[in-house]
The first five atom37 places (N, CA, C, CB, O) and aatype in JSON, in Angstrom:
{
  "aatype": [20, 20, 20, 20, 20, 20, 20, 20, 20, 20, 20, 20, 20, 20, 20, 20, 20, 20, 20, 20, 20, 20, 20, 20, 20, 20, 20, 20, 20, 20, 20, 20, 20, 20, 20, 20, 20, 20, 20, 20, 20, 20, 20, 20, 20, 20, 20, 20, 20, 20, 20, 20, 20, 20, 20, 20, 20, 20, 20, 20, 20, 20, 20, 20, 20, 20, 20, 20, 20, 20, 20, 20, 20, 20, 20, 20, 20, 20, 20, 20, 20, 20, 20, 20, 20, 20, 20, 20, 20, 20, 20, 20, 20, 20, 20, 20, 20, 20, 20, 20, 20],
  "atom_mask": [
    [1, 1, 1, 1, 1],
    [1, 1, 1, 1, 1],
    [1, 1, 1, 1, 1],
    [1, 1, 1, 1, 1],
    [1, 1, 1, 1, 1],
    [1, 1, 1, 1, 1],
    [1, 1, 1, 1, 1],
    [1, 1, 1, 1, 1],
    [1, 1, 1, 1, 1],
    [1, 1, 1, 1, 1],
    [1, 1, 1, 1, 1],
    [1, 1, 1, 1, 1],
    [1, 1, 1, 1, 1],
    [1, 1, 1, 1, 1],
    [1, 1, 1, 1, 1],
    [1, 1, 1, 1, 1],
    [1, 1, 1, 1, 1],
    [1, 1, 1, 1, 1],
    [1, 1, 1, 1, 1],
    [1, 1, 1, 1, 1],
    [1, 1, 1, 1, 1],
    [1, 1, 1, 1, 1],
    [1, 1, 1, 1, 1],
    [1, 1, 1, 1, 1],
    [1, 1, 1, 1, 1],
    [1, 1, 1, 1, 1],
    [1, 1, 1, 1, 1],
    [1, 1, 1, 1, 1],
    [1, 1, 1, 1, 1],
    [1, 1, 1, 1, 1],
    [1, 1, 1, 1, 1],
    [1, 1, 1, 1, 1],
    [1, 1, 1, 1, 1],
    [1, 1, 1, 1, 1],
    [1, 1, 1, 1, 1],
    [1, 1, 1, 1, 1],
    [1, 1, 1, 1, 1],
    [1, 1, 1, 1, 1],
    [1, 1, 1, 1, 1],
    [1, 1, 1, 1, 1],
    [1, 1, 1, 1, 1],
    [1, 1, 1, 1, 1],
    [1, 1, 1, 1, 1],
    [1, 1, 1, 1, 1],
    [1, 1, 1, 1, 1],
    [1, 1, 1, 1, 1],
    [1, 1, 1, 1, 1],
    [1, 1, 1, 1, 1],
    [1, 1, 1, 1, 1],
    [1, 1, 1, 1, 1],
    [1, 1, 1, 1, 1],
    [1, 1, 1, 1, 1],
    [1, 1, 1, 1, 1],
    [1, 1, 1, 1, 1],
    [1, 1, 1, 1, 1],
    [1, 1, 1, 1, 1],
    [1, 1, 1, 1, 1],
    [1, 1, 1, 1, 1],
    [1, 1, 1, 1, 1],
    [1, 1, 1, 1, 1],
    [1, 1, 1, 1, 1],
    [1, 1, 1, 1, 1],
    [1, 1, 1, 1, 1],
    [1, 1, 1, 1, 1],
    [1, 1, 1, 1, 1],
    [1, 1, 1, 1, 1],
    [1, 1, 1, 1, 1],
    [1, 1, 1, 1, 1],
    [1, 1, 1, 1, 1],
    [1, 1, 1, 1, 1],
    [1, 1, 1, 1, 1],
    [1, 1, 1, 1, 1],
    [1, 1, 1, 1, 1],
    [1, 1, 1, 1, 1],
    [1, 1, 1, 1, 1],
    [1, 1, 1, 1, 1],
    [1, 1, 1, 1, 1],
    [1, 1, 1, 1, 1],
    [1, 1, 1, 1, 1],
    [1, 1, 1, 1, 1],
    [1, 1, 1, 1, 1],
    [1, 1, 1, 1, 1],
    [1, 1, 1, 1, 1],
    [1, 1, 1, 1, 1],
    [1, 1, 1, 1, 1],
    [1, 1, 1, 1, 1],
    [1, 1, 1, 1, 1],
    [1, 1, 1, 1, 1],
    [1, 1, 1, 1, 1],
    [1, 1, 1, 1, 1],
    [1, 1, 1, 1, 1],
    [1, 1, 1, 1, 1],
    [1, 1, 1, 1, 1],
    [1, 1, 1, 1, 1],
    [1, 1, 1, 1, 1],
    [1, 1, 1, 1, 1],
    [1, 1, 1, 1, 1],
    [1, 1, 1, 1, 1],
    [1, 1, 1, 1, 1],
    [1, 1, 1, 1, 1],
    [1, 1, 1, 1, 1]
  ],
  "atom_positions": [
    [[-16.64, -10.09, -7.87], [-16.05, -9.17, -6.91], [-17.15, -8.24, -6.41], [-14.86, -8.37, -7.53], [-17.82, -7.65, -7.25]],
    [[-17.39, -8.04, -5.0], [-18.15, -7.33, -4.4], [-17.66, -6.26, -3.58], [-18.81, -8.05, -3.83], [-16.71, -6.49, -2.84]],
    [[-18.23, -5.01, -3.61], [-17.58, -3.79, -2.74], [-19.0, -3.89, -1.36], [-17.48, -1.8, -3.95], [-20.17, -3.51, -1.23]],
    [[-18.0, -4.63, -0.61], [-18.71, -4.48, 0.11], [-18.31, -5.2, 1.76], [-19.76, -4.85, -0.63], [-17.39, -5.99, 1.59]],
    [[-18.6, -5.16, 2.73], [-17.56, -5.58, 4.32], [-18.27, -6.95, 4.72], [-17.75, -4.17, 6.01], [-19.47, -7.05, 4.96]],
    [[-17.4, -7.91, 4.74], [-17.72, -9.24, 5.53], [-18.32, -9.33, 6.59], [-16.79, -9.87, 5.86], [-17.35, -8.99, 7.27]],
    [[-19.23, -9.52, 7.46], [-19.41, -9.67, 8.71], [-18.95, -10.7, 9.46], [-20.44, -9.62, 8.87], [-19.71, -11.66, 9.55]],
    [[-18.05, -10.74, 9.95], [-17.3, -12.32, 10.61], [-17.86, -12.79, 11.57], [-15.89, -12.32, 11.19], [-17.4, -13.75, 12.18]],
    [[-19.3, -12.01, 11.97], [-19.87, -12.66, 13.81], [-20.88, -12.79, 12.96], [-20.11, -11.59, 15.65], [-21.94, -12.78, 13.59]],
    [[-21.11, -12.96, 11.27], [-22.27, -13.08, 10.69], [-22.43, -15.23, 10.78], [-22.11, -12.1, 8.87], [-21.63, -16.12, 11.09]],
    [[-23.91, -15.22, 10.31], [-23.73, -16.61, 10.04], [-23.0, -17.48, 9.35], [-24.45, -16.89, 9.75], [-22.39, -18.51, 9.67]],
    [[-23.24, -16.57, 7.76], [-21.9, -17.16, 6.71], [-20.73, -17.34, 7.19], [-21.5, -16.32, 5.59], [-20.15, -18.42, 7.03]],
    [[-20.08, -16.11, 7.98], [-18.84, -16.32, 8.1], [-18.69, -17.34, 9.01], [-18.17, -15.25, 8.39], [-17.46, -17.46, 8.99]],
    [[-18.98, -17.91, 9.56], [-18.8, -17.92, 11.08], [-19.33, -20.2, 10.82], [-20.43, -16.24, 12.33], [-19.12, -21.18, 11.54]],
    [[-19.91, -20.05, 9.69], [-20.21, -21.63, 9.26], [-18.75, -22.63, 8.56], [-21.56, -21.5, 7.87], [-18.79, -23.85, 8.46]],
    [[-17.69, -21.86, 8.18], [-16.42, -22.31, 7.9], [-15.3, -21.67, 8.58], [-16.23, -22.23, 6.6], [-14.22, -22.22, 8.38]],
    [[-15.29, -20.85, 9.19], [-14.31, -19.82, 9.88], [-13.08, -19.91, 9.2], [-14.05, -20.08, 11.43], [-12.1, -20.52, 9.63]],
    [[-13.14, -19.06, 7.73], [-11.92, -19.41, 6.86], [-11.07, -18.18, 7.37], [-12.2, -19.47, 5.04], [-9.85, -18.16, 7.22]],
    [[-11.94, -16.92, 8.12], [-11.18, -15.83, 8.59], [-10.12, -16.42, 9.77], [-12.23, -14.66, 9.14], [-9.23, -15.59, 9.94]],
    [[-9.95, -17.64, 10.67], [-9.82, -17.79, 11.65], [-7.94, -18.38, 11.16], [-11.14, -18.67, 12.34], [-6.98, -18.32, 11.92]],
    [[-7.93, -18.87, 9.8], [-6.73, -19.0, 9.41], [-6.29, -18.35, 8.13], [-6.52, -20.24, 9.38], [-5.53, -18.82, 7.28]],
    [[-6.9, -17.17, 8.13], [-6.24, -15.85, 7.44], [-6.22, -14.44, 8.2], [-7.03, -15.57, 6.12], [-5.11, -14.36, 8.72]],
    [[-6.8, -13.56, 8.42], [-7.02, -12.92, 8.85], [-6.33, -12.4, 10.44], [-8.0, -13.22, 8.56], [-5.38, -11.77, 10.9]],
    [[-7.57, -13.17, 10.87], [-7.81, -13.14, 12.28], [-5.89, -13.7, 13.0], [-9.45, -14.51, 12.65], [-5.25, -13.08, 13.85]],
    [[-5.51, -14.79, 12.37], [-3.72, -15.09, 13.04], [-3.19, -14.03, 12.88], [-2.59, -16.2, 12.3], [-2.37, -14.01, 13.8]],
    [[-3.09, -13.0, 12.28], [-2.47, -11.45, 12.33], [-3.2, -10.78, 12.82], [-2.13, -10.74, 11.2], [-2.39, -9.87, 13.05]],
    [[-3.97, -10.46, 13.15], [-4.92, -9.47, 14.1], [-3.74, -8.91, 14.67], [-6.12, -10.18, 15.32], [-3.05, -8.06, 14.1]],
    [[-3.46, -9.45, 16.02], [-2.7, -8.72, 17.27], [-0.65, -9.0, 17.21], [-3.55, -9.68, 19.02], [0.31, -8.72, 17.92]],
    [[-0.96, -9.81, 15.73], [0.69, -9.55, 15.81], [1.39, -8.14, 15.92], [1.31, -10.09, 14.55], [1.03, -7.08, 15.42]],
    [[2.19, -8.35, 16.51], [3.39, -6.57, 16.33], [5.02, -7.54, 15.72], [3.93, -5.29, 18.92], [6.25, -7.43, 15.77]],
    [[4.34, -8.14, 15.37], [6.12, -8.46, 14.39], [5.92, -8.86, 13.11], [7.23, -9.88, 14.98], [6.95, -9.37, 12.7]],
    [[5.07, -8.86, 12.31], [4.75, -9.1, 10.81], [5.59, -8.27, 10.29], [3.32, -8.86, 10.27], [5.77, -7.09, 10.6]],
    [[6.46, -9.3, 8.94], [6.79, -7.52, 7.67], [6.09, -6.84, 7.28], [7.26, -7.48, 6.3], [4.88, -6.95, 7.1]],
    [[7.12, -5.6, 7.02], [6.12, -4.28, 6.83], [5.23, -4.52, 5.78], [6.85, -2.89, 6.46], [4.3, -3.73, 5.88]],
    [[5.09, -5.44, 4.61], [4.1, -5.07, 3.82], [2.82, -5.79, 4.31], [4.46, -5.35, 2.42], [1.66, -5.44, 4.08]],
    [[3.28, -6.96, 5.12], [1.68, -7.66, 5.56], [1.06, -7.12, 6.95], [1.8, -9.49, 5.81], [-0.11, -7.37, 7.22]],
    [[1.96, -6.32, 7.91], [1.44, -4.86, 8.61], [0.65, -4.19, 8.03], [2.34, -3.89, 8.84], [-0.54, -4.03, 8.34]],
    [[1.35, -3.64, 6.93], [0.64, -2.77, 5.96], [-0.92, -3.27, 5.76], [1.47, -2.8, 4.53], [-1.88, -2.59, 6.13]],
    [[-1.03, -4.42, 5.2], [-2.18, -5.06, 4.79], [-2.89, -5.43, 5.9], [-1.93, -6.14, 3.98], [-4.09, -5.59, 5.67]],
    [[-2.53, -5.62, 7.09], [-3.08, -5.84, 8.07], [-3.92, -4.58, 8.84], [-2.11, -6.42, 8.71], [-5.07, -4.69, 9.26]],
    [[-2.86, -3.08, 8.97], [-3.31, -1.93, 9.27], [-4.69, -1.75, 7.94], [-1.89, -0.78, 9.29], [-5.48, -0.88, 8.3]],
    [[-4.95, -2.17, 7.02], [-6.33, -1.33, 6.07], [-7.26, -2.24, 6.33], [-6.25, -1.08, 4.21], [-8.42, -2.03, 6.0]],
    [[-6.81, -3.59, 7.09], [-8.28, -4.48, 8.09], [-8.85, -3.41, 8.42], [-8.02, -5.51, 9.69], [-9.87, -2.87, 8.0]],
    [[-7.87, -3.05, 9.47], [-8.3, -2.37, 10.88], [-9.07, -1.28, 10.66], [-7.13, -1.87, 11.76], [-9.91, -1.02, 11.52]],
    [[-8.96, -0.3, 9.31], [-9.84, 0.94, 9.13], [-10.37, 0.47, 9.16], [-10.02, 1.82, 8.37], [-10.21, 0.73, 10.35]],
    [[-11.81, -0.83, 9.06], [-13.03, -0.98, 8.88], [-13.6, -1.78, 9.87], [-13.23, -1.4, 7.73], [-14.61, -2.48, 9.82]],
    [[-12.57, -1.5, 11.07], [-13.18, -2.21, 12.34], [-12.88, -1.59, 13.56], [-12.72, -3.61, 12.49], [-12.28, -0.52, 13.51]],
    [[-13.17, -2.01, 14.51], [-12.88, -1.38, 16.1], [-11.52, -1.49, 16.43], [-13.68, -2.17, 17.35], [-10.86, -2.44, 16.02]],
    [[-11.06, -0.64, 17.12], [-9.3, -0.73, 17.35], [-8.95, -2.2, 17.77], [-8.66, 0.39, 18.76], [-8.14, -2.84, 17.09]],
    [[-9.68, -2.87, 19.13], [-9.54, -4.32, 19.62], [-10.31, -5.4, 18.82], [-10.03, -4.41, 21.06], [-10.02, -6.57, 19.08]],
    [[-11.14, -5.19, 18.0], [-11.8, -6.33, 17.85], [-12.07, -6.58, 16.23], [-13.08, -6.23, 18.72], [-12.71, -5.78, 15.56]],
    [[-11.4, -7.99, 15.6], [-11.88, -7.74, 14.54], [-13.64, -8.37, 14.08], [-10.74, -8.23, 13.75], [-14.04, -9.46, 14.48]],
    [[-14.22, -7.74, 13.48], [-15.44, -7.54, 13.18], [-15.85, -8.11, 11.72], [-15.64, -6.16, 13.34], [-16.53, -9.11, 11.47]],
    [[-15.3, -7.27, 10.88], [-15.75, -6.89, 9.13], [-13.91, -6.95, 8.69], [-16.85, -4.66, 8.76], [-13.02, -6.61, 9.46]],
    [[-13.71, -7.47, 7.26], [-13.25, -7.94, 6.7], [-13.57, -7.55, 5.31], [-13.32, -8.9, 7.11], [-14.12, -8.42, 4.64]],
    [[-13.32, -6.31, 4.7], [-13.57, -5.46, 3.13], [-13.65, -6.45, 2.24], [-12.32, -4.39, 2.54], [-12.82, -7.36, 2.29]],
    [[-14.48, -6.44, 1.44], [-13.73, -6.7, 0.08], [-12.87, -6.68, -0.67], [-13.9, -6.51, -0.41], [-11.83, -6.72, -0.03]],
    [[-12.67, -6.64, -1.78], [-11.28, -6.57, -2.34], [-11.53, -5.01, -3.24], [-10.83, -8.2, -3.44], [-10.52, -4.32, -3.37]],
    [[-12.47, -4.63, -3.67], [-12.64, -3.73, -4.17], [-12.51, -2.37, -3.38], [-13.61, -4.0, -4.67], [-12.15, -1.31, -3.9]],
    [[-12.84, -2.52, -2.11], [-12.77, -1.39, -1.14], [-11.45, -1.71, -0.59], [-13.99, -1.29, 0.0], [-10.99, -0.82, 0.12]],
    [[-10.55, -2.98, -0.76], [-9.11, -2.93, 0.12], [-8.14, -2.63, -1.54], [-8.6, -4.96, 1.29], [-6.92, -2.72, -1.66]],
    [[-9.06, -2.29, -2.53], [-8.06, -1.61, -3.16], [-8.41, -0.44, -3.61], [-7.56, -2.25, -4.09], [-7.62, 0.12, -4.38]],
    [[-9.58, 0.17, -3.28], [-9.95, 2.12, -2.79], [-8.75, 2.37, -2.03], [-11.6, 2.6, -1.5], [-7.98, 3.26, -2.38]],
    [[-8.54, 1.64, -1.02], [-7.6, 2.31, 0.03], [-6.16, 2.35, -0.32], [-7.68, 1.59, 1.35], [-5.3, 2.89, 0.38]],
    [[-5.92, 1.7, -1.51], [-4.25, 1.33, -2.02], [-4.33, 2.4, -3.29], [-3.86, -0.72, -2.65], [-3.31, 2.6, -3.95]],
    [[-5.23, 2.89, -3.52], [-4.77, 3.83, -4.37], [-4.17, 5.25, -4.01], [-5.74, 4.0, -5.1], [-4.45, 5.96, -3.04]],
    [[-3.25, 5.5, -5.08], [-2.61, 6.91, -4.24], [-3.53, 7.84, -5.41], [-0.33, 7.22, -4.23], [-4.13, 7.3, -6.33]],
    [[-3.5, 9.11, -5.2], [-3.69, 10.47, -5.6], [-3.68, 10.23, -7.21], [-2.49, 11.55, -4.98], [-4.69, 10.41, -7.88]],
    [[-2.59, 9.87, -7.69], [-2.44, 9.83, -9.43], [-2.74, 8.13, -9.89], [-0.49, 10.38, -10.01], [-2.29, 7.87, -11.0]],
    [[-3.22, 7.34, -9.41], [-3.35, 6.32, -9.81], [-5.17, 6.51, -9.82], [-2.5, 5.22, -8.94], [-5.85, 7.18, -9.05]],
    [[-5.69, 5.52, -11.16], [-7.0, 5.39, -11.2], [-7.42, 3.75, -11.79], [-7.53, 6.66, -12.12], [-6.74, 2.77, -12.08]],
    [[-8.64, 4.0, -11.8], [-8.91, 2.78, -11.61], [-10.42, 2.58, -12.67], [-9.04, 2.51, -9.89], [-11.35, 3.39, -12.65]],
    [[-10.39, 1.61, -13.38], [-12.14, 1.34, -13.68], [-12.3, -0.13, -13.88], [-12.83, 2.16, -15.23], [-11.58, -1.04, -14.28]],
    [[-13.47, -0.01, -13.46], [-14.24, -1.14, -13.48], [-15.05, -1.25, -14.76], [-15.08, -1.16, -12.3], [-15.45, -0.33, -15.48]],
    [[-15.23, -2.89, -14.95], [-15.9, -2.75, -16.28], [-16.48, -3.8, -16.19], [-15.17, -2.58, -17.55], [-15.96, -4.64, -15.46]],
    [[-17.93, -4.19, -16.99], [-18.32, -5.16, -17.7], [-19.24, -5.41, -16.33], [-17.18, -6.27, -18.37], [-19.68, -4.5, -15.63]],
    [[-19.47, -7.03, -16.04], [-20.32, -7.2, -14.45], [-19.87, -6.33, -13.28], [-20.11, -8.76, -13.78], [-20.72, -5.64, -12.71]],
    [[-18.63, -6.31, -12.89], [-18.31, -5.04, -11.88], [-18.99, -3.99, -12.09], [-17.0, -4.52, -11.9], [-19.4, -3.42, -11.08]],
    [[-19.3, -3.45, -13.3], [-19.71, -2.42, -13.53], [-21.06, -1.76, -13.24], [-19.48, -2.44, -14.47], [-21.39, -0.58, -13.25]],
    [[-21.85, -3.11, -12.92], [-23.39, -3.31, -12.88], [-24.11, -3.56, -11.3], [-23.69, -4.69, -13.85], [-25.27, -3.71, -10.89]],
    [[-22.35, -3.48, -10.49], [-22.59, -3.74, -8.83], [-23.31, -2.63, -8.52], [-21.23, -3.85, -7.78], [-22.86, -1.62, -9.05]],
    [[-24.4, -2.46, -7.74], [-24.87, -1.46, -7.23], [-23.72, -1.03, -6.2], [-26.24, -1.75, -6.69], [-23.02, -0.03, -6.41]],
    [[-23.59, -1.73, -5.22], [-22.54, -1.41, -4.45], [-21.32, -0.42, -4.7], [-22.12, -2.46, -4.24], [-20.97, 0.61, -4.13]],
    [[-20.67, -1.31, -6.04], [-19.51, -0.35, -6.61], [-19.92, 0.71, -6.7], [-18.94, -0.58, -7.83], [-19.37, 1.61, -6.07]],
    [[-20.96, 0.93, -7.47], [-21.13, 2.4, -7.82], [-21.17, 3.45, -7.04], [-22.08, 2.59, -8.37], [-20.59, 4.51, -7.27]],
    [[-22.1, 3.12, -5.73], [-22.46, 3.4, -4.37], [-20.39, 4.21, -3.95], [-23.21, 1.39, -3.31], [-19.98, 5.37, -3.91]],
    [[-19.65, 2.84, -3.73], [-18.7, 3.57, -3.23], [-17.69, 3.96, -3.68], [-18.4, 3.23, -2.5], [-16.65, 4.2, -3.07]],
    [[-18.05, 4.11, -5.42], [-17.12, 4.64, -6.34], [-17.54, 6.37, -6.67], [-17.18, 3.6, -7.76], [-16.85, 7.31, -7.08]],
    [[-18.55, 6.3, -6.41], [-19.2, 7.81, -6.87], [-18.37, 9.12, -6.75], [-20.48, 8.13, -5.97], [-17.9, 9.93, -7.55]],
    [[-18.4, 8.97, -5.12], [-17.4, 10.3, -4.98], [-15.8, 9.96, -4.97], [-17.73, 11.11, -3.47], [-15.12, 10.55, -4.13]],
    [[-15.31, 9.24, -5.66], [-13.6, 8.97, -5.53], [-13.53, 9.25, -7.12], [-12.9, 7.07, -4.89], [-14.15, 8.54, -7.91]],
    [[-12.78, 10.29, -7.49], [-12.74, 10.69, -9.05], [-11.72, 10.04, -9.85], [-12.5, 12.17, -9.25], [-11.54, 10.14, -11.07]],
    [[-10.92, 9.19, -8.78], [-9.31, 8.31, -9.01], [-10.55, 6.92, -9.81], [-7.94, 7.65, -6.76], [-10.19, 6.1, -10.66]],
    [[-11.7, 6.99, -9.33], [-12.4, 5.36, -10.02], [-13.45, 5.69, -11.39], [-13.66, 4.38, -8.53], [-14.34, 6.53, -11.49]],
    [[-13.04, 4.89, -12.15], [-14.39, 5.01, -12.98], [-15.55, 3.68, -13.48], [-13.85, 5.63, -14.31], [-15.23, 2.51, -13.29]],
    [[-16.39, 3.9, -13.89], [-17.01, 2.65, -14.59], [-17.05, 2.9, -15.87], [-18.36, 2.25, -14.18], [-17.25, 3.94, -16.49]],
    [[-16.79, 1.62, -16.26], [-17.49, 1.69, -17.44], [-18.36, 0.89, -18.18], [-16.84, 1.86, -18.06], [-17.78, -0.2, -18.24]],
    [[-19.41, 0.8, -18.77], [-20.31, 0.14, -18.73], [-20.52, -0.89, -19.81], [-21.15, 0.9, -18.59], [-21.26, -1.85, -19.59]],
    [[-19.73, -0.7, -21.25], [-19.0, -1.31, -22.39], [-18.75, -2.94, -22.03], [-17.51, -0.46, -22.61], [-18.56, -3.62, -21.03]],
    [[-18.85, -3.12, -23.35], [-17.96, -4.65, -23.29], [-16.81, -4.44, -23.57], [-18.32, -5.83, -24.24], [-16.5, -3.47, -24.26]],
    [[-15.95, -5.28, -23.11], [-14.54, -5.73, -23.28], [-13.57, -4.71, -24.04], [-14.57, -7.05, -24.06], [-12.39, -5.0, -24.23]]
  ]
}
């Protein structure tokens, strides 16, 4: 698991276009249920209002699902992501920990 944003106009992405039958078919719907709206609206924080772009990780599309009293840690290889750490630092809801199991 990586904290970190897909580039979809990148090469990788763009050599299987697996975004093109996930993602991207909800882009511009307005009739999805509310929970895959939901999931669809925390795309959109990490892209341009019209265009989708970047595609989060899973670690940063679940920064954004945490509420106020819920926390979170990472452990073991997660723990060792530079990245994570990077965008766990200032959120006090996340922790690492650096331990085995």
């Amino acid at each position: 698991m990586q904290a970190r944003k897909y580039d979809l106009d990148g090469d990788y992405a763009l050599k299987n276009r697996e975004f093109d039958n996930g993602i991207a078919k909800l882009w511009q719907r307005n009739d999805l249920p509310e929970c895959v709206a939901h999931y669809v609206s925390l795309i959109k924080r990490f892209n341009n209002p019209d265009k989708l772009t970047r595609y989060p990780g899973s670690p940063l599309i679940t920064k954004q699902l945490l509420r106020d009293k819920d926390r979170l840690c990472y452990s073991n290889c997660i723990a060792r992501n530079k990245v994570i750490n990077r965008h766990s630092q200032q959120d006090k809801r996340i922790s690492i920990s650096h331990a085995d199991g």
